[in-house]
DRENTORKOL-3810 file (N, C-alpha, C; in nm, 4 decimals):
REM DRENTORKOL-3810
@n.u->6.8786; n.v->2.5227; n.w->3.3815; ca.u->6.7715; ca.v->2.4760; ca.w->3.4648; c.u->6.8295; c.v->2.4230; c.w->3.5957
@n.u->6.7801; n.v->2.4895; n.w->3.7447; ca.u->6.8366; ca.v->2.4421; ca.w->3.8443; c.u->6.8246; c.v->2.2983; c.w->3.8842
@n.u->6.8850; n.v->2.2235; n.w->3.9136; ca.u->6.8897; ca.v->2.0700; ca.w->3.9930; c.u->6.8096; c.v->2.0803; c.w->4.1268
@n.u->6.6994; n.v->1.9960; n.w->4.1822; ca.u->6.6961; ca.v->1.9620; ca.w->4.3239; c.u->6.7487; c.v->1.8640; c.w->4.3899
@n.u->6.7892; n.v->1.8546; n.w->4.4922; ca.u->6.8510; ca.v->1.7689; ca.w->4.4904; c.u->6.7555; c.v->1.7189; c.w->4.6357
@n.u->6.7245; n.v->1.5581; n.w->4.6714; ca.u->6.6232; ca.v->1.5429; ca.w->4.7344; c.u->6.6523; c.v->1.5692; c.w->4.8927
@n.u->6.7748; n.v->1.5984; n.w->4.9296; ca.u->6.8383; ca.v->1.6186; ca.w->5.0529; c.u->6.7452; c.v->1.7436; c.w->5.0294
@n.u->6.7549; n.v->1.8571; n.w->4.9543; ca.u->6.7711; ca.v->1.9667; ca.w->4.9933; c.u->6.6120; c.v->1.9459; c.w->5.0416
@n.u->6.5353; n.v->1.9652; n.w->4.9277; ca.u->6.4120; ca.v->1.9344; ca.w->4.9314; c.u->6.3580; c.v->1.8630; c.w->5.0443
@n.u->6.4108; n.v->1.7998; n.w->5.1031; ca.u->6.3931; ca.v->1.7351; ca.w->5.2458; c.u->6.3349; c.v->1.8794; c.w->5.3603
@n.u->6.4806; n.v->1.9534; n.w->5.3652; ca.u->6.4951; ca.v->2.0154; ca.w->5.4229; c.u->6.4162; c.v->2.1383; c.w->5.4408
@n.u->6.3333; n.v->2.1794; n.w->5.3066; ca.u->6.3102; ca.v->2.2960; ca.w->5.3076; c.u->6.1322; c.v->2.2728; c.w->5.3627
@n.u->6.1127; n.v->2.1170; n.w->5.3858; ca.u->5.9762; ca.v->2.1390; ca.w->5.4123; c.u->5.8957; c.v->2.1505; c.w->5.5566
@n.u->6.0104; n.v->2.1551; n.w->5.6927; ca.u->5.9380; ca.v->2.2106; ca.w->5.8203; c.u->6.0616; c.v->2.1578; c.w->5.9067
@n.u->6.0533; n.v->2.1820; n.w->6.0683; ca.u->6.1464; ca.v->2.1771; ca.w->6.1451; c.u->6.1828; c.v->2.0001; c.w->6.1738
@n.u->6.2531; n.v->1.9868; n.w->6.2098; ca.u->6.3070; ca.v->1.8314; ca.w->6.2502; c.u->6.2505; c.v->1.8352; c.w->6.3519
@n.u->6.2402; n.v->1.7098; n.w->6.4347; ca.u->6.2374; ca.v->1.6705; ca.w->6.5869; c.u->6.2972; c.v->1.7433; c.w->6.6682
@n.u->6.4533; n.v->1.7356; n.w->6.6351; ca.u->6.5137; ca.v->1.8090; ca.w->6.7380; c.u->6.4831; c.v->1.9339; c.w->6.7962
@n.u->6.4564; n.v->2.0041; n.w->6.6474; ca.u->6.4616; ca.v->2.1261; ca.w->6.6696; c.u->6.3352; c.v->2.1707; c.w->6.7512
@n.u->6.2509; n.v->2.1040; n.w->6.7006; ca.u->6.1161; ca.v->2.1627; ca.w->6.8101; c.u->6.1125; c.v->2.1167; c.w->6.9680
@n.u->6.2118; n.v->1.9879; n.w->6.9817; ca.u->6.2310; ca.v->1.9602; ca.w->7.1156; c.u->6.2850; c.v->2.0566; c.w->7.2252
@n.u->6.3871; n.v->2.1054; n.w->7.1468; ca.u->6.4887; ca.v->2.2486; ca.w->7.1670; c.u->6.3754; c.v->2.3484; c.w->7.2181
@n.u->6.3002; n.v->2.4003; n.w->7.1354; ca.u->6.2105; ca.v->2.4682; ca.w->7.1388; c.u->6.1497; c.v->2.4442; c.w->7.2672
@n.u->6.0833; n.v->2.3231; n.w->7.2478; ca.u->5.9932; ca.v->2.3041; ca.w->7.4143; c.u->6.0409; c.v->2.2627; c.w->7.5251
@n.u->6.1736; n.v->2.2733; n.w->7.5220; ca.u->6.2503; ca.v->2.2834; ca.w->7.6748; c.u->6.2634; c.v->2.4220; c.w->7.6904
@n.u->6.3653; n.v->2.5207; n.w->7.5856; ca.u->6.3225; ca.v->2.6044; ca.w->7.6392; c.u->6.2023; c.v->2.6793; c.w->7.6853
@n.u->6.0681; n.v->2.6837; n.w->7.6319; ca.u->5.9471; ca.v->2.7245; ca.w->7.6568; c.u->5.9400; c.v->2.6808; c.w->7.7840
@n.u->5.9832; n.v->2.5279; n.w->7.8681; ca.u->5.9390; ca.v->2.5010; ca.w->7.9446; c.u->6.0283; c.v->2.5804; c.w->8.0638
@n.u->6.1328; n.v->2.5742; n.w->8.0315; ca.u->6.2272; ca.v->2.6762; ca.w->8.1223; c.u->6.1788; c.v->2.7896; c.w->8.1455
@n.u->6.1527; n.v->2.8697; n.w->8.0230; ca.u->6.0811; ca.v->3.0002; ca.w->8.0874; c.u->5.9593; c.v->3.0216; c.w->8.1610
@n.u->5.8922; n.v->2.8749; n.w->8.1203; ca.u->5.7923; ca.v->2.9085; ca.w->8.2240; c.u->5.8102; c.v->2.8472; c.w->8.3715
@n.u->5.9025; n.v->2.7584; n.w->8.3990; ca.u->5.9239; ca.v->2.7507; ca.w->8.5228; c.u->5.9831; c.v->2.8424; c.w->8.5812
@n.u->6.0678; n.v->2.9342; n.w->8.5595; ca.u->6.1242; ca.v->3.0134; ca.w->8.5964; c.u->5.9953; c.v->3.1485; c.w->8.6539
@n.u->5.8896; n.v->3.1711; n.w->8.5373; ca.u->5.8307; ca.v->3.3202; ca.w->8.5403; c.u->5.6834; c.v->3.2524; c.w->8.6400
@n.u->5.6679; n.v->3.1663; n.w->8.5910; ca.u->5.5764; ca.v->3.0995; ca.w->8.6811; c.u->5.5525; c.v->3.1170; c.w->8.8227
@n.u->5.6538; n.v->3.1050; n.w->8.8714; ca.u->5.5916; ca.v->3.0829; ca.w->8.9942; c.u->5.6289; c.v->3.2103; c.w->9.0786
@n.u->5.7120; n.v->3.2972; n.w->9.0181; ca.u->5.7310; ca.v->3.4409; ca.w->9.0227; c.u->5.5609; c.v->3.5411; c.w->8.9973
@n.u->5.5160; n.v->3.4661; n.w->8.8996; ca.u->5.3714; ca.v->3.5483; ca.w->8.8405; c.u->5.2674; c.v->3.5027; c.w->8.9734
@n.u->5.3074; n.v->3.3928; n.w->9.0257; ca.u->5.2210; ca.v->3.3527; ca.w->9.1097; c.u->5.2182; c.v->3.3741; c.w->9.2680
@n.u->5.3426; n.v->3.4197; n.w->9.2582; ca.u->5.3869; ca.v->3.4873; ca.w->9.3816; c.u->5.3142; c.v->3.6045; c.w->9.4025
@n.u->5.3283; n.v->3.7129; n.w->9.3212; ca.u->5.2762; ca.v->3.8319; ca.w->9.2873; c.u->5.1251; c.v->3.8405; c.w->9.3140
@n.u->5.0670; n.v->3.7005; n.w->9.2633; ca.u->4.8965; ca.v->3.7004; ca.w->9.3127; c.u->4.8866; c.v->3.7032; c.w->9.4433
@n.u->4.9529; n.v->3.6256; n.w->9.4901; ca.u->4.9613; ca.v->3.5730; ca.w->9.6540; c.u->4.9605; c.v->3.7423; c.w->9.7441
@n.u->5.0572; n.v->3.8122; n.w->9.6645; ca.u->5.0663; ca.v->3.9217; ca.w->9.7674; c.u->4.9404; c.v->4.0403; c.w->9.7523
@n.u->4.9246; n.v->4.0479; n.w->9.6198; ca.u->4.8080; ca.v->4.1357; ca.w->9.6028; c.u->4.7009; c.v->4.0674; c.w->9.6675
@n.u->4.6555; n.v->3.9362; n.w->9.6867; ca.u->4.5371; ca.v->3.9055; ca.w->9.7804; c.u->4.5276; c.v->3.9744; c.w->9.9033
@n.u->4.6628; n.v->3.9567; n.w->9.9481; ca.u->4.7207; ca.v->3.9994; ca.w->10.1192; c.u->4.7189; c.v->4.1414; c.w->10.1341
@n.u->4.7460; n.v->4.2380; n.w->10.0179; ca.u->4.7349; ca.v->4.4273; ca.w->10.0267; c.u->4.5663; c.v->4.3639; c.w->10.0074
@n.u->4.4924; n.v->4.3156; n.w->9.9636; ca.u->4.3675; ca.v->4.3882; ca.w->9.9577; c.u->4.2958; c.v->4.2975; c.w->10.0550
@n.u->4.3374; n.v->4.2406; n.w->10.1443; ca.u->4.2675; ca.v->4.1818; ca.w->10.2756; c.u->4.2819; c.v->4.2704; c.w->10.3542
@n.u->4.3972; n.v->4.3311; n.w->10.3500; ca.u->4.4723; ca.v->4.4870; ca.w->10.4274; c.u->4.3749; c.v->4.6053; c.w->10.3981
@n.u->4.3871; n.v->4.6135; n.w->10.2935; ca.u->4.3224; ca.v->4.7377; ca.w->10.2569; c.u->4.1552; c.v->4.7308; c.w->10.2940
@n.u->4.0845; n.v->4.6412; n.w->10.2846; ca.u->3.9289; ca.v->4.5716; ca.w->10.2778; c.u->3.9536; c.v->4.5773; c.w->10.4595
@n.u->4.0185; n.v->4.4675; n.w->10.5254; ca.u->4.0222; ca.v->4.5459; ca.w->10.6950; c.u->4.0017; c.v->4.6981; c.w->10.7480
@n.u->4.0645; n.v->4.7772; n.w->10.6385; ca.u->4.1389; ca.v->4.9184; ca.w->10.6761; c.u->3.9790; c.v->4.9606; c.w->10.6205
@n.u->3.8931; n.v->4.9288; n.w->10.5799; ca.u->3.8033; ca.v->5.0178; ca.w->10.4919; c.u->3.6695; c.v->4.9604; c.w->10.5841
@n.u->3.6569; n.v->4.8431; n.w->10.6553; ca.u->3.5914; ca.v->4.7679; ca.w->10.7786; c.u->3.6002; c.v->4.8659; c.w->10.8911
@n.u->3.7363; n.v->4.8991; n.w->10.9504; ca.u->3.7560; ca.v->4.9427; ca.w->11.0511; c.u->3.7504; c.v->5.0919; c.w->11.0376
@n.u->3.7283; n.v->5.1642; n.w->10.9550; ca.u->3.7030; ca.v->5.2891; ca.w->10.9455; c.u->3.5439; c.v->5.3009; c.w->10.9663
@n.u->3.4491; n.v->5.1680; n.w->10.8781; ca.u->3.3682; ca.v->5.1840; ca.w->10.8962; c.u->3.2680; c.v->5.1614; c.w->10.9886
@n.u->3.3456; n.v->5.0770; n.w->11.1052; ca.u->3.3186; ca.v->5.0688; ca.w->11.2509; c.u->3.3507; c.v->5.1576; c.w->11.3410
@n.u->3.4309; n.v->5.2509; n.w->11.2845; ca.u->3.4278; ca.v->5.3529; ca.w->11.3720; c.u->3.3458; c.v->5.4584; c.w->11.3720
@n.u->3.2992; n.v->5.4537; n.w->11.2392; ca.u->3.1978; ca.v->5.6114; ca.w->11.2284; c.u->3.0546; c.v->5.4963; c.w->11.2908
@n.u->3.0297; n.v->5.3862; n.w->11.2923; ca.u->2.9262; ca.v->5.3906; ca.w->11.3463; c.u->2.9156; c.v->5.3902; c.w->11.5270
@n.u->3.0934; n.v->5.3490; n.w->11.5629; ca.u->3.0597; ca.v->5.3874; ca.w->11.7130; c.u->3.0417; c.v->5.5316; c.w->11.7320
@n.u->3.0771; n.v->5.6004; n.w->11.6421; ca.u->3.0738; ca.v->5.7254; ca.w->11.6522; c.u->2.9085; c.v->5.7596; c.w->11.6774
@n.u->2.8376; n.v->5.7124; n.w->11.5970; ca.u->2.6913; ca.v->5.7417; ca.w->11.5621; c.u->2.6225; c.v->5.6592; c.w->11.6757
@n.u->2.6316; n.v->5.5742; n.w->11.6823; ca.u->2.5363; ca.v->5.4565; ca.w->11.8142; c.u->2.6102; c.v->5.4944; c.w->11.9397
@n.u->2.7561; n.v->5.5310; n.w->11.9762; ca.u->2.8363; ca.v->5.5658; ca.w->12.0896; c.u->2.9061; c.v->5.4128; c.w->12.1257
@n.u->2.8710; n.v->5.2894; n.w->12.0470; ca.u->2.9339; ca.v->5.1570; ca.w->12.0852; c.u->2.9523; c.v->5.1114; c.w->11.9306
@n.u->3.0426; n.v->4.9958; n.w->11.9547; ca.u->3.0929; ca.v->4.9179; ca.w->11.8453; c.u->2.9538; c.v->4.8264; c.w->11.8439
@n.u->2.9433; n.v->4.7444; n.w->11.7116; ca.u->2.8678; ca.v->4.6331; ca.w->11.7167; c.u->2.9033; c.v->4.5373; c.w->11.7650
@n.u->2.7772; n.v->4.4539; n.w->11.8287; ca.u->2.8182; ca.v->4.3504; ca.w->11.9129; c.u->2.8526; c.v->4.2294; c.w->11.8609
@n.u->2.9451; n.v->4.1180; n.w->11.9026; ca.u->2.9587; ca.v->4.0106; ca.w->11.7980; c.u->2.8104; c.v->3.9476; c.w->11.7339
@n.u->2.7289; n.v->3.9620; n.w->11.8075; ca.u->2.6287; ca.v->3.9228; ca.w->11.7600; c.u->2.5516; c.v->4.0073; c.w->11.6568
@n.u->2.5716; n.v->4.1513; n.w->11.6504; ca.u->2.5182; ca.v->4.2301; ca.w->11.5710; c.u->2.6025; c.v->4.1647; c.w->11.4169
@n.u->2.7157; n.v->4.1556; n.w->11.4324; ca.u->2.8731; ca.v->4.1566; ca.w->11.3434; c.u->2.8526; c.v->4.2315; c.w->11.2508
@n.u->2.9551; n.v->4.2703; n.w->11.1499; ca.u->2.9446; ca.v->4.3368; ca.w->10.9956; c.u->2.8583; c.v->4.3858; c.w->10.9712
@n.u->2.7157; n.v->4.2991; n.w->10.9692; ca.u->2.5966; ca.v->4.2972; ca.w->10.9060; c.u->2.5127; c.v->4.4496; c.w->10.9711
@n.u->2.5546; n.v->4.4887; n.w->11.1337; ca.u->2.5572; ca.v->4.6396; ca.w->11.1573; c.u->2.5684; c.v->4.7539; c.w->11.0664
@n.u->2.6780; n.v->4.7604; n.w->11.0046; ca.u->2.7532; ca.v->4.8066; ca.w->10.9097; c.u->2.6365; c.v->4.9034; c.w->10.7664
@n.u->2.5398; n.v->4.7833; n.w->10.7856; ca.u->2.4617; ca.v->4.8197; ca.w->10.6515; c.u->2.3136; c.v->4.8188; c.w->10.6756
@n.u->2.2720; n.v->4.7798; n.w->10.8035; ca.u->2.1401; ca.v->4.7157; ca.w->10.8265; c.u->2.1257; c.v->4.7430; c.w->10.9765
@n.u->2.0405; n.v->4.8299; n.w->11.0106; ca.u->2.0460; ca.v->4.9027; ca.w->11.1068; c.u->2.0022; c.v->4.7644; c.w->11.2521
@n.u->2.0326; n.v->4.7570; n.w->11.3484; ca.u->2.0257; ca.v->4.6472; ca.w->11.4492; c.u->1.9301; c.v->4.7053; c.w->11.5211
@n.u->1.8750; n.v->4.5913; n.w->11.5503; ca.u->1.6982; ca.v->4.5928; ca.w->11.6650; c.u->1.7332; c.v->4.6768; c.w->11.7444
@n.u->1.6780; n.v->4.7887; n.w->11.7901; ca.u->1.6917; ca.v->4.8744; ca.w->11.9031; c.u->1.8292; c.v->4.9827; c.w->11.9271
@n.u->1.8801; n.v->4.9979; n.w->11.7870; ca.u->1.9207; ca.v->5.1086; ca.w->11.7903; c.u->1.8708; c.v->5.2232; c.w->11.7194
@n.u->1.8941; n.v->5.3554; n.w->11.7963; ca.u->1.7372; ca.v->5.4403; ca.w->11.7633; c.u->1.8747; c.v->5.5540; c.w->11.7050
@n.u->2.0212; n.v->5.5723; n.w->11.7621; ca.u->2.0941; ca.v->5.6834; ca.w->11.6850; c.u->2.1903; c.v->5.6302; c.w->11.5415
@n.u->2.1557; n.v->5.4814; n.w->11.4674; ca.u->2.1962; ca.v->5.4229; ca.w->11.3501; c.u->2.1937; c.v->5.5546; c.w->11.2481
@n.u->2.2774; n.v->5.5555; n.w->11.2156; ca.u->2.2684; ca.v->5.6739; ca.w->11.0491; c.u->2.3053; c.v->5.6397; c.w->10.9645
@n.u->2.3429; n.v->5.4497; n.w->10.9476; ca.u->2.4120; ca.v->5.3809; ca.w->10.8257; c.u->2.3198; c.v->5.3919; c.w->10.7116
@n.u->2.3544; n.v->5.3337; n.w->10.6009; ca.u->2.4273; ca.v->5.2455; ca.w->10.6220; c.u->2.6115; c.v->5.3012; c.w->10.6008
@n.u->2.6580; n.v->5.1975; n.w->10.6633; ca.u->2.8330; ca.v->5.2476; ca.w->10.6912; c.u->2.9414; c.v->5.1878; c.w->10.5576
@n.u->2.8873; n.v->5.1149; n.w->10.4229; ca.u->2.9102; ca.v->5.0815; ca.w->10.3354; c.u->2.8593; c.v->5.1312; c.w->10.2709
@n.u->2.8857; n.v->5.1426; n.w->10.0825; ca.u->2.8820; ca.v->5.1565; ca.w->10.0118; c.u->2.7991; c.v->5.0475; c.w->9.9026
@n.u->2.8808; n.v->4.9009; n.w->9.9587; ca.u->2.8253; ca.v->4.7570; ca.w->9.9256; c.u->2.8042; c.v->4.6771; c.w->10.0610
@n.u->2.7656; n.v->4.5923; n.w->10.0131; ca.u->2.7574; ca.v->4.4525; ca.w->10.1111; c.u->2.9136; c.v->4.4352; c.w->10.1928
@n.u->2.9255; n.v->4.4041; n.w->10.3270; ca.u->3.0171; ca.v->4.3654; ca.w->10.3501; c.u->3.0576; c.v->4.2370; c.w->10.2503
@n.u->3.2277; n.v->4.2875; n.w->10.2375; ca.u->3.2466; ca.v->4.1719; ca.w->10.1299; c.u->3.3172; c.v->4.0673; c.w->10.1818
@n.u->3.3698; n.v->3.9440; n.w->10.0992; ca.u->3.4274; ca.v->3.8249; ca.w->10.1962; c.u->3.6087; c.v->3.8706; c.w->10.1224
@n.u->3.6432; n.v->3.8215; n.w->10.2342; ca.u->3.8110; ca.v->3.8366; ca.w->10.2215; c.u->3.8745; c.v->3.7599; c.w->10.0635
@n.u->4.0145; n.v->3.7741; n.w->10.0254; ca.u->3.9557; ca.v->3.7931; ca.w->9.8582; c.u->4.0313; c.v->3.5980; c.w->9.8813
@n.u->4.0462; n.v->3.5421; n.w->9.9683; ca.u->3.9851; ca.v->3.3574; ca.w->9.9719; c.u->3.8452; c.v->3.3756; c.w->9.9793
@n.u->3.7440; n.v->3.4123; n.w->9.9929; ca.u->3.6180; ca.v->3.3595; ca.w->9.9484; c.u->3.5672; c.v->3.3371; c.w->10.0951
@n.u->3.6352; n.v->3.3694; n.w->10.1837; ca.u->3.5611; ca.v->3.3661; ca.w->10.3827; c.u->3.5202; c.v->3.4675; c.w->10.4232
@n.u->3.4030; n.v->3.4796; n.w->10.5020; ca.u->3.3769; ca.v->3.5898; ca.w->10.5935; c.u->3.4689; c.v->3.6429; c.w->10.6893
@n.u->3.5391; n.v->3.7558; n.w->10.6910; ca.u->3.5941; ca.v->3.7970; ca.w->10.8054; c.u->3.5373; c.v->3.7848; c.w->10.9711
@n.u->3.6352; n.v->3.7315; n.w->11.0439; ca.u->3.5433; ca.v->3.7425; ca.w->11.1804; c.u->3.6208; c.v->3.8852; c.w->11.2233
@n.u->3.4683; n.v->3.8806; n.w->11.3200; ca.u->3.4533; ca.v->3.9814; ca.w->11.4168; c.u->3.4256; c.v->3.9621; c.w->11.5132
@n.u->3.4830; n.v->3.9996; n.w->11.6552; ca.u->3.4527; ca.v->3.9820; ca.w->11.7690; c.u->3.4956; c.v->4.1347; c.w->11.8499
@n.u->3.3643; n.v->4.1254; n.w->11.9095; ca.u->3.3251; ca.v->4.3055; ca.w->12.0097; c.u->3.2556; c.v->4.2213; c.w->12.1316
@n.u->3.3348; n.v->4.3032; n.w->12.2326; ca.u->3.5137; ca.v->4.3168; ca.w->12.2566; c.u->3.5577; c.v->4.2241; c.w->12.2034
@n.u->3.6954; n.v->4.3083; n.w->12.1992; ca.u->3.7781; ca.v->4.1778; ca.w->12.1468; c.u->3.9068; c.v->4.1739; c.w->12.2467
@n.u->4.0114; n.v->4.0953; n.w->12.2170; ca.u->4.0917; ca.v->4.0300; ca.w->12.2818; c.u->4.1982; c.v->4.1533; c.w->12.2728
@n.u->4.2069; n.v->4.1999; n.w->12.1770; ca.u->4.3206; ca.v->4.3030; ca.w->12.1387; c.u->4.2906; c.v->4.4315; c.w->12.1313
@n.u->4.1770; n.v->4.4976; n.w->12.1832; ca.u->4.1172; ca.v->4.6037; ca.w->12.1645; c.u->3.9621; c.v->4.6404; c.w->12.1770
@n.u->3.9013; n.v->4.7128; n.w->12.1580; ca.u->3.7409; ca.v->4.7209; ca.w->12.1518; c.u->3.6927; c.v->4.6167; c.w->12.0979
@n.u->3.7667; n.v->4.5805; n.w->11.9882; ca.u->3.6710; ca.v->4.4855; ca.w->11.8094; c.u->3.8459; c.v->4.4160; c.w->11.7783
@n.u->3.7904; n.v->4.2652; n.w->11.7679; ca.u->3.9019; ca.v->4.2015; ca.w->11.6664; c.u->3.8517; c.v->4.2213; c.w->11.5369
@n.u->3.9239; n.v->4.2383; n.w->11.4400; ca.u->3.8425; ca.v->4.2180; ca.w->11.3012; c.u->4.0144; c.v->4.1140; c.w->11.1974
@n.u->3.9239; n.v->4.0093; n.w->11.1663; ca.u->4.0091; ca.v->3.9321; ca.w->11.0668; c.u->4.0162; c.v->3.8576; c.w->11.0000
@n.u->4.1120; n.v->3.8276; n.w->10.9358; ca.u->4.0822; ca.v->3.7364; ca.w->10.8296; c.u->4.1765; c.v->3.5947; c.w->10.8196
@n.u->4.2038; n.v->3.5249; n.w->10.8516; ca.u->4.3111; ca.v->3.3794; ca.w->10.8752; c.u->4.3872; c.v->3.3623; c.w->10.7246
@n.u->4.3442; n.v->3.4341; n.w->10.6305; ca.u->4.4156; ca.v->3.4075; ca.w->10.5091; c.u->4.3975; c.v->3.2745; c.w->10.4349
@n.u->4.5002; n.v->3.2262; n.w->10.3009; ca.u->4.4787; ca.v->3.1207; ca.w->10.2702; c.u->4.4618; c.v->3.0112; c.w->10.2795
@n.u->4.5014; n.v->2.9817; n.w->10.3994; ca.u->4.4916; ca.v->2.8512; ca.w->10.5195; c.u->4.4096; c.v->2.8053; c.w->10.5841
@n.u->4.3322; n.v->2.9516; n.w->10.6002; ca.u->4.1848; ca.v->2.9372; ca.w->10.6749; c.u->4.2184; c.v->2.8909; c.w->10.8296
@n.u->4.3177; n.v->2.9006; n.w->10.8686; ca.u->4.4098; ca.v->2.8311; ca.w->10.9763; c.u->4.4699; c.v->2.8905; c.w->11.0701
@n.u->4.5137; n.v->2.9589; n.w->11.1790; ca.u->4.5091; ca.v->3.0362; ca.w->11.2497; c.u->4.6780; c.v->3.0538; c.w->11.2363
@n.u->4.7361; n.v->3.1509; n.w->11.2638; ca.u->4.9094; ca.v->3.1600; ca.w->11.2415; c.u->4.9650; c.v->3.1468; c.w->11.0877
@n.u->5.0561; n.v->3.1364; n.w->11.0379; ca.u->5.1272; ca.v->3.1162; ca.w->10.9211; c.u->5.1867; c.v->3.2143; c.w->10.8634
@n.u->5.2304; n.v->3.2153; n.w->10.7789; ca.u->5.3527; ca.v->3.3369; ca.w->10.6854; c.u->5.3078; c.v->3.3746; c.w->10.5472
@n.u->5.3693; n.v->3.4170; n.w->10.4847; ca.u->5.3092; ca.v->3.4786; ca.w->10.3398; c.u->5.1767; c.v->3.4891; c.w->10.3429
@n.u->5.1163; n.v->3.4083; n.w->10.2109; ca.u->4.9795; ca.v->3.4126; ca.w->10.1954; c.u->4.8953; c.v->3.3328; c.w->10.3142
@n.u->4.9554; n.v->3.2811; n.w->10.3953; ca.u->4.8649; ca.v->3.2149; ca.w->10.4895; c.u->4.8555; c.v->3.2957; c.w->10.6593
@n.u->4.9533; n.v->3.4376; n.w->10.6204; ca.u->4.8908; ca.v->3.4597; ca.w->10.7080; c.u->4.7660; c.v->3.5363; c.w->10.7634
@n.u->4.8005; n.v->3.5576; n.w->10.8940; ca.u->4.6657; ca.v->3.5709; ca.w->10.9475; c.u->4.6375; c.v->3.7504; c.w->10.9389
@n.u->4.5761; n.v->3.8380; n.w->10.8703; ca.u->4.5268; ca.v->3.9626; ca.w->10.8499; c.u->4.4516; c.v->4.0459; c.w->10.9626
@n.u->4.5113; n.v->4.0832; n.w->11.0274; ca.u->4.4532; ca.v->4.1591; ca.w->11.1915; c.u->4.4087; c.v->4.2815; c.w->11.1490
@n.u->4.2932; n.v->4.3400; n.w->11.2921; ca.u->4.3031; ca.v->4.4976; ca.w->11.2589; c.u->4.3959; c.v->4.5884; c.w->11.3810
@n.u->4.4401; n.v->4.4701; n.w->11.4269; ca.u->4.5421; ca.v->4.5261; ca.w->11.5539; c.u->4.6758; c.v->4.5729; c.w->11.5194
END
């Protein structure tokens, strides 16, 4: 008949302190490490699809200068795009698919016709909401 002996029996019934401490440093290491790497990665995909959402704006301001023979006026803005403006009689929009959408921070893109840099500024200030900055804060042109 085998002996227990109460050491052993101690042992066999779950992890010590230590060991789970062990445990949650490393856990915490890996996530500081992947963390802010995973979060980086968001930052930039916002910035390709402020890019891409400009690029899909400005195509669609062009087929309507194409159609009216002028850009919309700042006062017309975006809202041209989908909803034909008082007193234009050669409109063939709408020039979307959806609603103009807001930049992927949650702001309306401005627009200004003329603009400073061309016919039409079209943009977006990024995460900052703030004019200038780097990475995610910066500023998304169609220039």
């Amino acid at each position: 008949m085998p002996r227990f002996s109460p050491h052993r029996a101690r042992t066999a019934h779950g992890f010590t302190l230590l060991e789970l401490l062990v445990v949650m440093v490393i856990i915490g290491l890996l996530a500081g490490f992947v963390g802010p790497r995973f979060f980086e990665q968001i930052g930039k995909s916002e910035v390709k699809t402020a890019r891409a959402q400009i690029d899909a704006l400005s195509k669609a301001l062009d087929q309507h200068r194409l159609d009216v023979g002028r850009y919309p006026t700042t006062e017309e803005g975006l809202a041209a795009l989908n909803e034909r403006p008082a007193g234009s009689t050669r409109w063939a929009g709408p020039y979307l698919k959806k609603a103009v959408p807001l930049d992927p921070w949650g702001q309306a893109y401005e627009y200004k016709s003329p603009g400073e840099h061309g016919d039409y500024d079209l943009l977006s200030l990024g995460k900052d909401r703030q004019p200038g900055g780097t990475g995610e804060n910066e500023d998304i042109v169609s220039w």
